[in-house]
C-alpha positions as CSV (number, residue, x, y, z in Angstrom):
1,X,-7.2,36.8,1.1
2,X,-9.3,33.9,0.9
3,X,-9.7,31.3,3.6
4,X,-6.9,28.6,2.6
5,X,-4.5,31.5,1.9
6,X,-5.5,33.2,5.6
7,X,-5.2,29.7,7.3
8,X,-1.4,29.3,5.9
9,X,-0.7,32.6,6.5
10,X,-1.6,32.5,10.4
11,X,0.1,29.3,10.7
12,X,3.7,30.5,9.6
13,X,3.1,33.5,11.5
14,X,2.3,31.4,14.6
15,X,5.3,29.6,13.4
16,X,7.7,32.8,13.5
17,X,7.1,34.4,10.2
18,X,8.0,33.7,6.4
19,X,11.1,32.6,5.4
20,X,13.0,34.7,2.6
21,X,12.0,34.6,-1.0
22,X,14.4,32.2,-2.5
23,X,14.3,29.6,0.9
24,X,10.7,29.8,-0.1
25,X,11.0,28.7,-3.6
26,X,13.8,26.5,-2.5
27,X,10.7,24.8,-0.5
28,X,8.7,24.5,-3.7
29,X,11.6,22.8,-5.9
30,X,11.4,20.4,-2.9
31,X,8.3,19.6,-2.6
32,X,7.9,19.4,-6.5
33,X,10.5,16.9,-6.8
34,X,8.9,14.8,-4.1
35,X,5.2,15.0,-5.7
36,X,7.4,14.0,-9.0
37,X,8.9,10.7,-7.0
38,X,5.2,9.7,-5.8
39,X,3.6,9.9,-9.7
40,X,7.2,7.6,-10.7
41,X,5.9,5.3,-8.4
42,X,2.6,4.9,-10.5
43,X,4.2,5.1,-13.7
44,X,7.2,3.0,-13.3
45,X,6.7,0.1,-10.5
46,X,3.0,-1.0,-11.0
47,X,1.2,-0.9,-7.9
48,X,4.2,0.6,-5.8
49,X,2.1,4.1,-6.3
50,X,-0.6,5.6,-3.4
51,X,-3.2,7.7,-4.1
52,X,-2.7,9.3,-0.5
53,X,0.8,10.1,-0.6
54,X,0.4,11.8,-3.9
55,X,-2.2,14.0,-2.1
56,X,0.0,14.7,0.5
57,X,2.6,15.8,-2.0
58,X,0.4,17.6,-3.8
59,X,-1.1,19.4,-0.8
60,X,2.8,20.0,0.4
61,X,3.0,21.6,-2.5
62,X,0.5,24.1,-2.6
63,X,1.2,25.0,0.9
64,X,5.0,26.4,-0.8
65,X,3.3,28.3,-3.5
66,X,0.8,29.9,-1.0
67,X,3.7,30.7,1.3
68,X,5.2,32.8,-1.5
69,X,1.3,33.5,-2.6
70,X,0.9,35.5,0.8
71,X,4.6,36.7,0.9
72,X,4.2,39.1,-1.9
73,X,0.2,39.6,-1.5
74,X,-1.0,37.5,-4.1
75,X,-4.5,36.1,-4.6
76,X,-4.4,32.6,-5.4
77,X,-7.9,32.5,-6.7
78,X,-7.3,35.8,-8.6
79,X,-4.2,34.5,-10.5
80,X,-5.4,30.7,-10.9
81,X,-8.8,32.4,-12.2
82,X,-6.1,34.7,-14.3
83,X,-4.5,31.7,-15.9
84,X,-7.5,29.8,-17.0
85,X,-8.9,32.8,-18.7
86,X,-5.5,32.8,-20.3
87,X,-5.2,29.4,-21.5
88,X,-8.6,29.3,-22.6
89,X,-8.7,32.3,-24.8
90,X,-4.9,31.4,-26.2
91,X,-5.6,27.4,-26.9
92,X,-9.2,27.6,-28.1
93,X,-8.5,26.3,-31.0
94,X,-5.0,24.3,-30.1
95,X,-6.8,20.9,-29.7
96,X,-9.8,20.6,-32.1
């Protein structure tokens, strides 16, 4: 487990544990739909958006998706690392 993955997963388990699968992904849906409402701001009200809240989102985010990451023994690097391989071999040639 790499570091950011063994830092969230010792702070929900100092927390009480890891919620159920689905509550988990509920979390993500949330948190995507607020990271969705911060990137509105920057696209639809001019100047009503923050850099720092979009982080914050973001980083809300990614805390979910390790939660579930570390739930079912996942290595984030190992299956981020997976995709790009994937996308780069598959689209090679999507964008010339």
């Amino acid at each position: 487990m790499n570091k950011l993955q063994k830092e969230v997963d010792n702070l929900i388990k100092e927390f009480g544990g890891y919620w159920k699968p689905f509550e988990m992904l509920a979390a993500v849906i949330e948190e995507l739909g607020e990271l969705s409402d911060e990137m509105l701001k920057f696209e639809k009200v001019k100047g009503e958006g923050s850099i720092e809240e979009l982080e914050e989102e973001f980083g809300d985010l990614m805390f979910a998706l390790f939660c579930i990451a570390n739930y079912y023994g996942i290595d984030i690097e190992k299956a981020l690392s997976n995709s790009i391989s994937k996308y780069r071999n598959r689209d090679k040639s999507r964008w010339q």
